[in-house]
DONUSE-969201 format. One line per 2 residues: number of its first residue (from 0); for each residue x, z, y of N, C-alpha, C, O. Coordinates in Angstrom, 3 decimals, padded with zeros to 6 digits. Layout:
REM residues N
NUM) X:Z:Y:X:Z:Y:X:Z:Y:X:Z:Y | ...
This chain:
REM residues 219
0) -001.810:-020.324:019.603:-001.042:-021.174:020.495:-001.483:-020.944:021.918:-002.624:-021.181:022.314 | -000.312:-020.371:022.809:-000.953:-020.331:024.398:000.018:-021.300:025.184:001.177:-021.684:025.032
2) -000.876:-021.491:025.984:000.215:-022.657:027.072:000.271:-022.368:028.309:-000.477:-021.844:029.135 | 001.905:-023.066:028.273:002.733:-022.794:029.536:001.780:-022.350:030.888:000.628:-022.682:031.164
4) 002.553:-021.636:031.475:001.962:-021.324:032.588:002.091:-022.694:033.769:003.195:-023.218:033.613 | 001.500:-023.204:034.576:001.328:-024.165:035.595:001.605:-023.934:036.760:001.335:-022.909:037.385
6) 002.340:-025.167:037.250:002.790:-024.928:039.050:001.511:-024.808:039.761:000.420:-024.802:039.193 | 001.659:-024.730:040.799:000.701:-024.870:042.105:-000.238:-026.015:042.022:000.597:-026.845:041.662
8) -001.837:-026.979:042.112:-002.219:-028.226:042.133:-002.742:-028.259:043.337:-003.138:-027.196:043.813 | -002.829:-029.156:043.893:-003.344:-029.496:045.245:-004.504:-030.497:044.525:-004.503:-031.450:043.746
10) -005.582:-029.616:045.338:-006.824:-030.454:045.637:-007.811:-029.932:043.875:-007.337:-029.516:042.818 | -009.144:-030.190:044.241:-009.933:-029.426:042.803:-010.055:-030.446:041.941:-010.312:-030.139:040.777
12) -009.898:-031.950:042.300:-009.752:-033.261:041.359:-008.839:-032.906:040.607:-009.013:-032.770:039.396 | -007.844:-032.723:041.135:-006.065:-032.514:040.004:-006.182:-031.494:039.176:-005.837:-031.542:037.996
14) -006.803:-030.251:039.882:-007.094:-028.766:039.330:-007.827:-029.138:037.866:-006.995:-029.021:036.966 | -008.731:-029.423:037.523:-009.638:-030.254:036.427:-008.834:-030.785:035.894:-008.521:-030.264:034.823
16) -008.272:-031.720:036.190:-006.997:-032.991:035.257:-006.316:-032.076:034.825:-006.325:-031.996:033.597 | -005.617:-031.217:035.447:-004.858:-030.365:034.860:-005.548:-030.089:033.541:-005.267:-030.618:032.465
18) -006.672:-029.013:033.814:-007.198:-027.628:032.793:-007.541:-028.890:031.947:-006.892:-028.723:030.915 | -008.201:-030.032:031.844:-008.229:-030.667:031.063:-007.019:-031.242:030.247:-007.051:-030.754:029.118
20) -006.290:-031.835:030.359:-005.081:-031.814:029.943:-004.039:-030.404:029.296:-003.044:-030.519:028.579 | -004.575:-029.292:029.753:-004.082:-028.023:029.268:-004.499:-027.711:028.010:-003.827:-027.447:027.013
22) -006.013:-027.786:028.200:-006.581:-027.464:027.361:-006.655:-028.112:025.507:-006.768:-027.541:024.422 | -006.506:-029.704:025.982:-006.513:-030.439:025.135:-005.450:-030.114:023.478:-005.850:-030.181:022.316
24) -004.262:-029.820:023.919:-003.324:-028.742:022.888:-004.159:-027.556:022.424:-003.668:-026.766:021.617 | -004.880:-027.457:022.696:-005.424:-025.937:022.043:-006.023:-026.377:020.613:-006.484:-025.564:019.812
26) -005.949:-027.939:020.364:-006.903:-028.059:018.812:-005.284:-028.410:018.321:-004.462:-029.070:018.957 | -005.106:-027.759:016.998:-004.321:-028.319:016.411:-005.006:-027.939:014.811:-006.213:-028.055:014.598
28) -004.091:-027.510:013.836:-004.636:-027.904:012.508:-004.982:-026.515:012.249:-004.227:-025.548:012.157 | -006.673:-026.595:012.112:-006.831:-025.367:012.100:-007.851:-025.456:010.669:-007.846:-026.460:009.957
30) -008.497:-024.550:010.451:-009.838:-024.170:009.676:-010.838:-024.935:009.994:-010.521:-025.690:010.913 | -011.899:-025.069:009.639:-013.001:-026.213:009.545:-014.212:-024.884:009.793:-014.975:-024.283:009.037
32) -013.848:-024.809:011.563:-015.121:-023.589:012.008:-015.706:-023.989:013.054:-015.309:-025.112:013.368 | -016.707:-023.447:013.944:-017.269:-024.406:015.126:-016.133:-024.007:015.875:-015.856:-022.808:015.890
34) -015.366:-024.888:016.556:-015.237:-024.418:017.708:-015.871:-024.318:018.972:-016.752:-025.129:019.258 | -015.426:-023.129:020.030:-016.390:-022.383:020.817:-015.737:-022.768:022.355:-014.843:-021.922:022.325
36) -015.582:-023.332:023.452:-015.030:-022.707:024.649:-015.984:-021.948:025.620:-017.211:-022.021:025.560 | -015.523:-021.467:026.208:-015.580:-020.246:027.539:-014.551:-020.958:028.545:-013.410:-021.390:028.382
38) -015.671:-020.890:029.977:-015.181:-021.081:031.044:-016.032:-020.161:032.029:-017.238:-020.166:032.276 | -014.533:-019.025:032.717:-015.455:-017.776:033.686:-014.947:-018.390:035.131:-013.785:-018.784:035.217
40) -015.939:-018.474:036.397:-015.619:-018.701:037.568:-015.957:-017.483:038.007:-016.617:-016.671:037.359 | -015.382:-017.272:039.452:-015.481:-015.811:039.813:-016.081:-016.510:041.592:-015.876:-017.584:042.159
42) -016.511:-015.824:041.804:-017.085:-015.554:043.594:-017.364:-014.643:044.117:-018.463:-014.111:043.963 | -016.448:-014.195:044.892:-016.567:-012.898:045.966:-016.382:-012.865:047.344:-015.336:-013.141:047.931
44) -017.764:-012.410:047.989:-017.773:-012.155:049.605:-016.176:-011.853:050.313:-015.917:-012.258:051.446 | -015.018:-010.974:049.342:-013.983:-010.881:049.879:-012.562:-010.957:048.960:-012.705:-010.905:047.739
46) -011.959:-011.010:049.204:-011.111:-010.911:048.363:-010.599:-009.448:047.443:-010.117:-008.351:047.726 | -010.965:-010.076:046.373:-010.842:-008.771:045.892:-010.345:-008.619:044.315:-010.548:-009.613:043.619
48) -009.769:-007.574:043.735:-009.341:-007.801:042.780:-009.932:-007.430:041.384:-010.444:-006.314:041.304 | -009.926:-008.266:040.210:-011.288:-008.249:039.113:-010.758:-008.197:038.155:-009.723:-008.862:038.212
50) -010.970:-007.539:036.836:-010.536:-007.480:035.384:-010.832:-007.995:034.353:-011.572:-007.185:033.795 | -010.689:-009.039:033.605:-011.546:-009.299:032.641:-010.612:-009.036:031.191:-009.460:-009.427:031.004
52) -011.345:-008.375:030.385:-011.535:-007.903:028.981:-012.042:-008.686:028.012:-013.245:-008.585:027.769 | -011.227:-009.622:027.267:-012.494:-010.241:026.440:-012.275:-009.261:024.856:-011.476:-008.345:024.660
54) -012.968:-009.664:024.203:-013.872:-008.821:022.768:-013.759:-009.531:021.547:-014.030:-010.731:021.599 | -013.451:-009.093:020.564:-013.382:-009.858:018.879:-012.967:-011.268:019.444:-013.599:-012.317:019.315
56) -011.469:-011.022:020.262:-010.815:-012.569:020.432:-010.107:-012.903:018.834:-009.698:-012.079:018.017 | -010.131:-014.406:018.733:-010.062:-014.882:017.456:-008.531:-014.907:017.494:-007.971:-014.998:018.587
58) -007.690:-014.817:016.141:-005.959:-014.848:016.438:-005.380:-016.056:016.883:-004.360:-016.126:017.568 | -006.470:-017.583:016.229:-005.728:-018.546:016.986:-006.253:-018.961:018.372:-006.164:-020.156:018.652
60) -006.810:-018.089:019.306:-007.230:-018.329:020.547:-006.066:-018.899:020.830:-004.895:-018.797:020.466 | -007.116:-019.941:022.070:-005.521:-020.818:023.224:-006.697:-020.481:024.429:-007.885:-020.805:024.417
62) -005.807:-019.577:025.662:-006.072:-019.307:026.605:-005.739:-020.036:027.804:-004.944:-020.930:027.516 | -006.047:-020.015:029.128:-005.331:-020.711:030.221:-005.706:-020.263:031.602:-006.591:-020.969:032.084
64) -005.277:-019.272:032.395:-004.150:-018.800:031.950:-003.953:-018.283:031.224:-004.891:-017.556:030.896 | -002.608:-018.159:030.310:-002.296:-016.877:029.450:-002.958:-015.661:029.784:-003.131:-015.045:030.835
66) -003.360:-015.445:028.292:-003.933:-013.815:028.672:-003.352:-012.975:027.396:-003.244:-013.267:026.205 | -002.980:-011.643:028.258:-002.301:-010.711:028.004:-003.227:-009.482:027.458:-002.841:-008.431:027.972
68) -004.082:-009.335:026.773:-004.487:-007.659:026.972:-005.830:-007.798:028.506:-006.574:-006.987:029.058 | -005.639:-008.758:028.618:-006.649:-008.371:030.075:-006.075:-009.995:031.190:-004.883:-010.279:031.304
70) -006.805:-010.532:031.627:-007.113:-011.387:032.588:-007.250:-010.505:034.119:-008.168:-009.685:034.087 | -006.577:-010.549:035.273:-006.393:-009.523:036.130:-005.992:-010.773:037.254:-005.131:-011.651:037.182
72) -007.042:-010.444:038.361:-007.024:-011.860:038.964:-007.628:-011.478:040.505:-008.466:-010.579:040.580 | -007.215:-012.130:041.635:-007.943:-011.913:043.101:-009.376:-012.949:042.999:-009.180:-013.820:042.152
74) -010.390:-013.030:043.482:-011.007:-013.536:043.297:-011.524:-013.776:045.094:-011.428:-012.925:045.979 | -011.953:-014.891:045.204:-012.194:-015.280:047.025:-013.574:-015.855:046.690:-014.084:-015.883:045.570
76) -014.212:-016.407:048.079:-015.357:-016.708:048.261:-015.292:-018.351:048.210:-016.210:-019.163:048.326 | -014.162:-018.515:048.038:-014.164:-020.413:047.316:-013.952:-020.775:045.996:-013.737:-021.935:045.645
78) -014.014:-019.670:045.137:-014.187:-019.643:044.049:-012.440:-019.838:043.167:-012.287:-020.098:041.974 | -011.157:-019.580:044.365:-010.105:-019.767:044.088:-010.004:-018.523:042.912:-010.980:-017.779:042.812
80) -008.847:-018.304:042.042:-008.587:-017.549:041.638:-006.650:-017.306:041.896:-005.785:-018.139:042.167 | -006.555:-015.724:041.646:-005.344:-015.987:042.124:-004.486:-014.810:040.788:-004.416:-013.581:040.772
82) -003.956:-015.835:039.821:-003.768:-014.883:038.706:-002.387:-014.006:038.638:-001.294:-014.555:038.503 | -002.573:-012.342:038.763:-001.610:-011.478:039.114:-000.515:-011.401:037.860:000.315:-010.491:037.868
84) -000.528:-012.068:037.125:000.287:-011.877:036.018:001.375:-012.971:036.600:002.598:-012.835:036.653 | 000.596:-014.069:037.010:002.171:-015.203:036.986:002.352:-015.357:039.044:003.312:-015.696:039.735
86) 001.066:-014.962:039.376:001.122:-015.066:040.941:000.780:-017.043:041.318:000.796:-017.613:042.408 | 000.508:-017.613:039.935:-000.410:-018.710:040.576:-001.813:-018.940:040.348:-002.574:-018.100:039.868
88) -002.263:-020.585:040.858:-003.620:-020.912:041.905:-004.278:-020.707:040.536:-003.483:-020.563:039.607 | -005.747:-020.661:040.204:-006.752:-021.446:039.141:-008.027:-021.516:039.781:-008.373:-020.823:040.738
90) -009.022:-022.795:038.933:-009.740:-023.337:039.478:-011.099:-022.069:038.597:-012.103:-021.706:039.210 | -010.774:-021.593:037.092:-011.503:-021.050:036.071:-010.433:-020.228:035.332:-009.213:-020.390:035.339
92) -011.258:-019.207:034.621:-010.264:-018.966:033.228:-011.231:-019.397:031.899:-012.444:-019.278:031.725 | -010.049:-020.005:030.957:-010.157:-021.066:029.938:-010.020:-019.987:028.812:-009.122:-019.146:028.848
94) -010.865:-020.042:027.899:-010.853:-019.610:026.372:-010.977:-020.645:025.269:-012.020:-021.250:025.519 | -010.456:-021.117:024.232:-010.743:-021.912:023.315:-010.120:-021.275:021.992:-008.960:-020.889:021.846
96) -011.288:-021.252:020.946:-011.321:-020.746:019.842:-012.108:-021.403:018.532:-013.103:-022.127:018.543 | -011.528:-021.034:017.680:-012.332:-021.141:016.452:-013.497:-020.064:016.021:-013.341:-018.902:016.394
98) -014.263:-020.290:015.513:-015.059:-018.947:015.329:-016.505:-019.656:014.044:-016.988:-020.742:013.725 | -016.655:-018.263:013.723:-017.782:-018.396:012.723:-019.022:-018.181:013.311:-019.957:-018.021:012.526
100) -019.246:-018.139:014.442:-020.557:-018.047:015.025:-021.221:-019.659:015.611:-020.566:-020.434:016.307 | -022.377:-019.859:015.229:-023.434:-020.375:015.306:-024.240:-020.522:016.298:-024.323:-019.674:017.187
102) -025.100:-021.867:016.276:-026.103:-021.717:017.179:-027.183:-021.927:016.900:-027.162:-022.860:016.097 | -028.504:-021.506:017.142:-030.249:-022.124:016.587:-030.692:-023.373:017.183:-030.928:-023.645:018.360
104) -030.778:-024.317:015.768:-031.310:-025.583:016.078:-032.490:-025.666:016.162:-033.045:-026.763:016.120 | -033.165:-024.510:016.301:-034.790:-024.817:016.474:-035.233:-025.835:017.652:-036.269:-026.500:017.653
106) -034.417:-025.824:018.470:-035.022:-026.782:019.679:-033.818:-027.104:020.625:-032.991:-026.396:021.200 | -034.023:-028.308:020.566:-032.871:-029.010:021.738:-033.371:-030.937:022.513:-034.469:-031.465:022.691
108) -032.073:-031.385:022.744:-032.724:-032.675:022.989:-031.757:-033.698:021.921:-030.637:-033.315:021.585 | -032.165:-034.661:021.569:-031.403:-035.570:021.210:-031.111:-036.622:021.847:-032.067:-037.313:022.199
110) -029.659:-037.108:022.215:-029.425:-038.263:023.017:-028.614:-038.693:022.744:-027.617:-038.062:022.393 | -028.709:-040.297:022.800:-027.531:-041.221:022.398:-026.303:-040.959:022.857:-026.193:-040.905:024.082
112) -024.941:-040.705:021.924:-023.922:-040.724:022.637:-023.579:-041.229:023.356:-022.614:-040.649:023.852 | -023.961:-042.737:024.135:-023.459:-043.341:025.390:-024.437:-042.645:026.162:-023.682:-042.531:027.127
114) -025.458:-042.097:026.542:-026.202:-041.445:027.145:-026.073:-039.724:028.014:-026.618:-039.171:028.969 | -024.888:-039.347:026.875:-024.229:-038.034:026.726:-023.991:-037.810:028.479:-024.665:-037.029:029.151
116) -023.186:-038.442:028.868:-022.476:-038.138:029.935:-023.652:-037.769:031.232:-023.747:-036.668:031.774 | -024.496:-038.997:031.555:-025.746:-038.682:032.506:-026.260:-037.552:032.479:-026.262:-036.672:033.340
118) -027.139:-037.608:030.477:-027.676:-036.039:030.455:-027.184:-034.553:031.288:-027.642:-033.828:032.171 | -026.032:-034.607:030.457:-025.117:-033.123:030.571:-024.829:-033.269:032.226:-024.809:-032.105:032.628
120) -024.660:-033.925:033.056:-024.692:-034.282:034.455:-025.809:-033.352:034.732:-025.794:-032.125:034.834 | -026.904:-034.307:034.843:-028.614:-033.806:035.378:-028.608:-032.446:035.174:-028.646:-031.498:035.958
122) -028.506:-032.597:032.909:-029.100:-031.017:032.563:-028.592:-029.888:033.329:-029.330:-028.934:033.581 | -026.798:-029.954:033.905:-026.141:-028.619:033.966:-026.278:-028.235:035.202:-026.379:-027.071:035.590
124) -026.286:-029.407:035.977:-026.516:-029.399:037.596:-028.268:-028.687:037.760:-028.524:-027.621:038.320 | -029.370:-029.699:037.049:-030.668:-027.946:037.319:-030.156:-026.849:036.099:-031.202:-026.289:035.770
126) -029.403:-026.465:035.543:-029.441:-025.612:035.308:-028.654:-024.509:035.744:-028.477:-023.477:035.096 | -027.981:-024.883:037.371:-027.378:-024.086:038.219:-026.043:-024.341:038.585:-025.747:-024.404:039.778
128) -025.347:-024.468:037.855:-024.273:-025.067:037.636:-023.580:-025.814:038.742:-024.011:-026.959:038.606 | -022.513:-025.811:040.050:-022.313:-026.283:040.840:-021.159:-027.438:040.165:-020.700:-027.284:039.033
130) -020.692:-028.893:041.282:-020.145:-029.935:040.116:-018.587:-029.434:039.966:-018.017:-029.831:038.950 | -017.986:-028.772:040.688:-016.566:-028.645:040.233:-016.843:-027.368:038.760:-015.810:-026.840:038.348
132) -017.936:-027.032:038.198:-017.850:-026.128:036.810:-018.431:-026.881:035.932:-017.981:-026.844:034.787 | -019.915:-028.018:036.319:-020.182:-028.615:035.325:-019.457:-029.875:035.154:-020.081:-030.614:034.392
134) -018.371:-030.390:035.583:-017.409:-031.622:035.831:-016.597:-031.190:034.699:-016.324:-031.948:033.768 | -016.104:-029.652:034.791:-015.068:-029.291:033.821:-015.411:-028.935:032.202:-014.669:-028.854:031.224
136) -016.649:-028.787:032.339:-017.727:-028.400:031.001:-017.754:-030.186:030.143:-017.563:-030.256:028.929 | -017.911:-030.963:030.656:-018.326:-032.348:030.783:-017.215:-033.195:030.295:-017.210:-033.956:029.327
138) -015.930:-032.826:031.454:-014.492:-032.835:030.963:-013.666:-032.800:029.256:-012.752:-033.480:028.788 | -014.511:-031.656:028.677:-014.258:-031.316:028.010:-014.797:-031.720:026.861:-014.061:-031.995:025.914
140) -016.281:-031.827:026.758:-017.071:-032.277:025.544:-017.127:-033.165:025.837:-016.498:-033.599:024.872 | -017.499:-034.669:026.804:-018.057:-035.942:026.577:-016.991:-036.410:025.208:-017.542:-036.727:024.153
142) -015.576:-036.428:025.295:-014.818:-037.093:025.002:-015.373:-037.216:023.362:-015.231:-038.218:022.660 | -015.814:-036.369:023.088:-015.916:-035.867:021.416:-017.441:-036.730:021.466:-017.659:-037.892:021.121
144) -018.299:-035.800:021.973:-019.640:-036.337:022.276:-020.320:-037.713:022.352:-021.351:-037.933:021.717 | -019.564:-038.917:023.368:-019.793:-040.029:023.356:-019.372:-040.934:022.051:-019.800:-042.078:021.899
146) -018.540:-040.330:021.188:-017.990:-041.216:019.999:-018.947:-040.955:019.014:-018.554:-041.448:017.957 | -020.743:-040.032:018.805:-021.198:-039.883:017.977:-022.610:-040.393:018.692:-023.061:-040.084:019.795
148) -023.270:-041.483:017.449:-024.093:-042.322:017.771:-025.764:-041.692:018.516:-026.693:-042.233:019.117 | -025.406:-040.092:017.994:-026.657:-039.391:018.813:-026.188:-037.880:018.671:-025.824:-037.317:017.639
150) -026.284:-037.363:019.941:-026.359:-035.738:019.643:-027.595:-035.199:019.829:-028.595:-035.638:020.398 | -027.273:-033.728:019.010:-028.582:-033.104:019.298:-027.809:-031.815:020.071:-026.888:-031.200:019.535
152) -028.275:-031.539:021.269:-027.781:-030.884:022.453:-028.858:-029.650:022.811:-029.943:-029.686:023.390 | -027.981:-028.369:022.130:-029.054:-026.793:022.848:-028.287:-026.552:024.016:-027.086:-026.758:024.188
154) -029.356:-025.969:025.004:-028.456:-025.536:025.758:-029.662:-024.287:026.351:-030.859:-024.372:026.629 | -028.891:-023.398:026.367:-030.138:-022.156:027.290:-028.956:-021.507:028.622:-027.739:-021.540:028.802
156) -030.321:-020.871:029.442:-029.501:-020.179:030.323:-030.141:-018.855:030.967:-031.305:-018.604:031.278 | -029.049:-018.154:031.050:-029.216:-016.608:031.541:-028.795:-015.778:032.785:-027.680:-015.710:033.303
158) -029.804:-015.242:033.096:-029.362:-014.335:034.773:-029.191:-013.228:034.540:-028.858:-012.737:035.619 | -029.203:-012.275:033.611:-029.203:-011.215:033.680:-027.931:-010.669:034.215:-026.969:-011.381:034.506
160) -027.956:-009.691:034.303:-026.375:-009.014:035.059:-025.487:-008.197:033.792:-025.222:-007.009:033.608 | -025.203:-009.354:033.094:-024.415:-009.053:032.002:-023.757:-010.165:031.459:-024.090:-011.328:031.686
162) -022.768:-009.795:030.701:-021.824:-010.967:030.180:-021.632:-010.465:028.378:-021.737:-009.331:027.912 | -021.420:-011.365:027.878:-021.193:-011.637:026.097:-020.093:-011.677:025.934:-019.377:-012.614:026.285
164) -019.748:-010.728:025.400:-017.769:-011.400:024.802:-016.583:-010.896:025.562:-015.375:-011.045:025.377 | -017.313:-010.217:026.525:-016.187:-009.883:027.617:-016.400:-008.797:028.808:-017.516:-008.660:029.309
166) -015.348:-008.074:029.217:-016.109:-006.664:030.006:-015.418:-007.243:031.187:-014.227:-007.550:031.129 | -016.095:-007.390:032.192:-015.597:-007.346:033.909:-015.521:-006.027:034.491:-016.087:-005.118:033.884
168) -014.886:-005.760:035.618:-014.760:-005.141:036.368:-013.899:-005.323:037.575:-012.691:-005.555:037.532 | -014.905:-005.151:039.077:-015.941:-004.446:039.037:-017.484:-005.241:038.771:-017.596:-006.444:039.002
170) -018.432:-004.560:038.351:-019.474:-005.224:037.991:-019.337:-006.282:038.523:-018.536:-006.383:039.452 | -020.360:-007.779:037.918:-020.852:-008.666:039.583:-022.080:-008.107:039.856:-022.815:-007.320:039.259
172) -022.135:-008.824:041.116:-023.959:-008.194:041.463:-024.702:-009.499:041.132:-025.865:-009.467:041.535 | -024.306:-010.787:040.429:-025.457:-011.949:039.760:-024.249:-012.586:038.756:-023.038:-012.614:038.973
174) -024.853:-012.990:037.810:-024.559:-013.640:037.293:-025.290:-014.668:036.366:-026.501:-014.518:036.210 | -024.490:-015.951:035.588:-025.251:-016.685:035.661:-024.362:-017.630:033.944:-023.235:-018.124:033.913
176) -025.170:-017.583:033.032:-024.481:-017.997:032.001:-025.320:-018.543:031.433:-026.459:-018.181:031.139 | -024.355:-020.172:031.108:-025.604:-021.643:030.710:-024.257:-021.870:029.474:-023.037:-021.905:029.635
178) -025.120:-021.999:028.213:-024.693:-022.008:026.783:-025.139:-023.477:026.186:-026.237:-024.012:026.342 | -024.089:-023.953:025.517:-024.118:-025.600:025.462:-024.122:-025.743:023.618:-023.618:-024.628:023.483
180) -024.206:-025.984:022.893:-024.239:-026.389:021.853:-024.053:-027.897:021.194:-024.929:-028.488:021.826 | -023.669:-028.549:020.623:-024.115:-029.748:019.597:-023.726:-030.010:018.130:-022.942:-029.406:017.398
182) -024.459:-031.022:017.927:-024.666:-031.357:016.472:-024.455:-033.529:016.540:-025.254:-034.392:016.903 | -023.228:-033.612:016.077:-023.243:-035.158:016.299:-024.461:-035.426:014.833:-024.666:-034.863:013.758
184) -024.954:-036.434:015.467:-025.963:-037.448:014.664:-025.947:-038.511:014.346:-025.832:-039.318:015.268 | -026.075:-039.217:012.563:-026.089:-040.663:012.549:-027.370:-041.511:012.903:-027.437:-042.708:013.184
186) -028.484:-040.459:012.804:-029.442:-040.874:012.967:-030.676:-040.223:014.362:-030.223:-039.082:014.453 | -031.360:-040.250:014.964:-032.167:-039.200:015.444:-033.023:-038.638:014.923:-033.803:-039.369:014.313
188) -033.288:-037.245:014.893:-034.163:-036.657:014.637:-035.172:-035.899:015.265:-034.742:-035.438:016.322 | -036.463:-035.552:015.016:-037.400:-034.905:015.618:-037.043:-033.331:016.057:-036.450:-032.660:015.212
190) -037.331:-032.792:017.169:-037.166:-031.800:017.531:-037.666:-031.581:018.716:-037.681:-032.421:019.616 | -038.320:-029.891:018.828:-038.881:-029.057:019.907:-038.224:-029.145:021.279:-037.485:-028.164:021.371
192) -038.150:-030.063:022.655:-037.211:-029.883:023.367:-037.954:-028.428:024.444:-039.114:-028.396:024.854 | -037.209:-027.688:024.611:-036.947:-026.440:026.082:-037.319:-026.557:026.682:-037.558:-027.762:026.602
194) -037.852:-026.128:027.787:-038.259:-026.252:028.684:-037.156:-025.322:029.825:-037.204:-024.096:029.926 | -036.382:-026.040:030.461:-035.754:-025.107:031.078:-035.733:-025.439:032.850:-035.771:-026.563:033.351
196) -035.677:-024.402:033.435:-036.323:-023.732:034.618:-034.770:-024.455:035.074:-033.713:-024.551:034.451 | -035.133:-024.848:036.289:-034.422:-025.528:037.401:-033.934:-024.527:038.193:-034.623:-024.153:039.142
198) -032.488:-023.842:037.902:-031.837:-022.627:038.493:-031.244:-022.755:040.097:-030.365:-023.612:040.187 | -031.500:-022.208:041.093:-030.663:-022.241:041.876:-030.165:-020.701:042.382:-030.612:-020.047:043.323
200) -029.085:-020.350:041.431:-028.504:-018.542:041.744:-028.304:-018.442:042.946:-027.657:-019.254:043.607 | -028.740:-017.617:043.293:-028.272:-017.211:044.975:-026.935:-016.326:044.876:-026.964:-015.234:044.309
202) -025.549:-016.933:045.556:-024.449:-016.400:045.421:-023.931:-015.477:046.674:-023.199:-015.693:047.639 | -024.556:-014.509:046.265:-023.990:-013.645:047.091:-023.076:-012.190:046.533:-023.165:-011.624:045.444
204) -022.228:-011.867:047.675:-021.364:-010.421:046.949:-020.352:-010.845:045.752:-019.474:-011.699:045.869 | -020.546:-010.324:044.940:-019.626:-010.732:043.523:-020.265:-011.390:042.273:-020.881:-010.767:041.408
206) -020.021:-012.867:042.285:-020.978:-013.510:041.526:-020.138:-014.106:040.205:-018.982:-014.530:040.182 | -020.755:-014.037:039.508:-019.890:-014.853:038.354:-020.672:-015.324:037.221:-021.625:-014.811:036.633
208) -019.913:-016.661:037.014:-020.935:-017.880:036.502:-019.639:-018.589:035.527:-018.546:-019.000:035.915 | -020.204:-018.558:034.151:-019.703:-018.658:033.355:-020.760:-020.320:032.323:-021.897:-020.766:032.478
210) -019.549:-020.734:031.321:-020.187:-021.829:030.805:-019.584:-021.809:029.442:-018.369:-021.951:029.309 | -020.652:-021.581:028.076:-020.110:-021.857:026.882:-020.709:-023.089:026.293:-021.861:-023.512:026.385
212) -019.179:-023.799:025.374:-019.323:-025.003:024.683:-019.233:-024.569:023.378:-018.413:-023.680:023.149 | -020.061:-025.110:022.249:-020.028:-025.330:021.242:-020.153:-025.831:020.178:-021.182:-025.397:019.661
214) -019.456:-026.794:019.315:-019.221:-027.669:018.675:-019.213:-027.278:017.095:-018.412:-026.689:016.369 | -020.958:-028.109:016.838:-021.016:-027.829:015.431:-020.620:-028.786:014.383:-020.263:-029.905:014.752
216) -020.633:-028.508:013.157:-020.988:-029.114:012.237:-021.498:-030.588:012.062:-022.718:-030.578:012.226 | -020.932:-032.139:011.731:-022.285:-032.682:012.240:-023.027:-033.204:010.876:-022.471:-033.503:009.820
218) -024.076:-033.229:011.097:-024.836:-033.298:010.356:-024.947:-034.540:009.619:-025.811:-034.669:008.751
């Protein structure tokens, strides 16, 4: 299932309402697998034009924008995107899928679902994350998240100058990918929490900063 392509939004509040609201159609009656989202932001010193390729996409993917064979997009230094297939605005590009891949519960945090929302705030913001990407990450999972009496929440993050799942071009010169996981809980349980390093990417040249959600099983 892919959805309609979208007018023009004024302002990055509406932009969000939107992709949130877009996105929300992408669950319909599917298989009993985690589902996974992907959200890619792009930043470039100039305007310039970028390719993205994604890899072992699942058949009932719901994309936003539509993607064709390739995501093909201008990319600016306000993080606009400008998608050459339909010639309109985006704030991100949206992936949502089913999939058989997993995450390691060896170590995370557990927090009360009314608690959910603060955490994922704090956690995503040090973990680099500027608020119009972790607003839309947040957007997306509290809704599920706050209705379960405790989650247990992985989340890691990576600088290397590489991406999972998907080929860019042209390279970026940083990038920056923070991976979200949960497990709703009736009860809490004991577990190893992370220790994770308080990111601030330095965005310069062609940067791109990406955010995966994933929704397990609950226990």
């Amino acid at each position: 299932m892919r959805k309609r392509k979208a007018g023009k939004r004024a302002g990055r509040l509406f932009a969000l309402a939107v992709l949130a609201g877009a996105v929300s159609g992408c669950a319909g009656q599917r298989e009993q697998r985690n589902t996974e989202q992907l959200a890619i932001y792009l930043y470039s010193d100039q305007a310039r034009e970028v390719e993205i390729c994604l890899e072992d996409m699942e058949e009932n993917s719901c994309t936003y924008p539509e993607y064709e064979e390739k995501w093909n997009v201008i990319a600016r230094a306000d993080g606009r995107l400008t998608n050459l297939q339909d010639g309109q605005e985006y704030s991100c590009l949206f992936l949502e899928e089913d999939t058989d891949r997993t995450a390691d519960l060896g170590k995370g945090f557990v927090v009360r679902g009314e608690d959910t929302g603060a955490f994922l705030q704090k956690t995503l913001s040090e973990a680099g994350l500027l608020p119009a990407e972790y607003n839309t990450c947040i957007l997306q999972w509290l809704p599920r998240m706050e209705k379960n009496p405790w989650n247990l929440i992985i989340l890691s993050v990576e600088t290397e100058r590489k991406t999972a799942g998907f080929r860019v071009t042209p390279e970026p010169d940083s990038v920056l990918c923070v991976s979200l996981a949960y497990q709703g809980l009736e009860e809490p349980v004991e577990v190893e929490e992370p220790e994770l390093e308080k990111l601030r990417l330095p965005r310069q040249g062609f940067t791109l900063v990406q955010w995966r959600g994933m929704e397990l099983p609950q226990a």
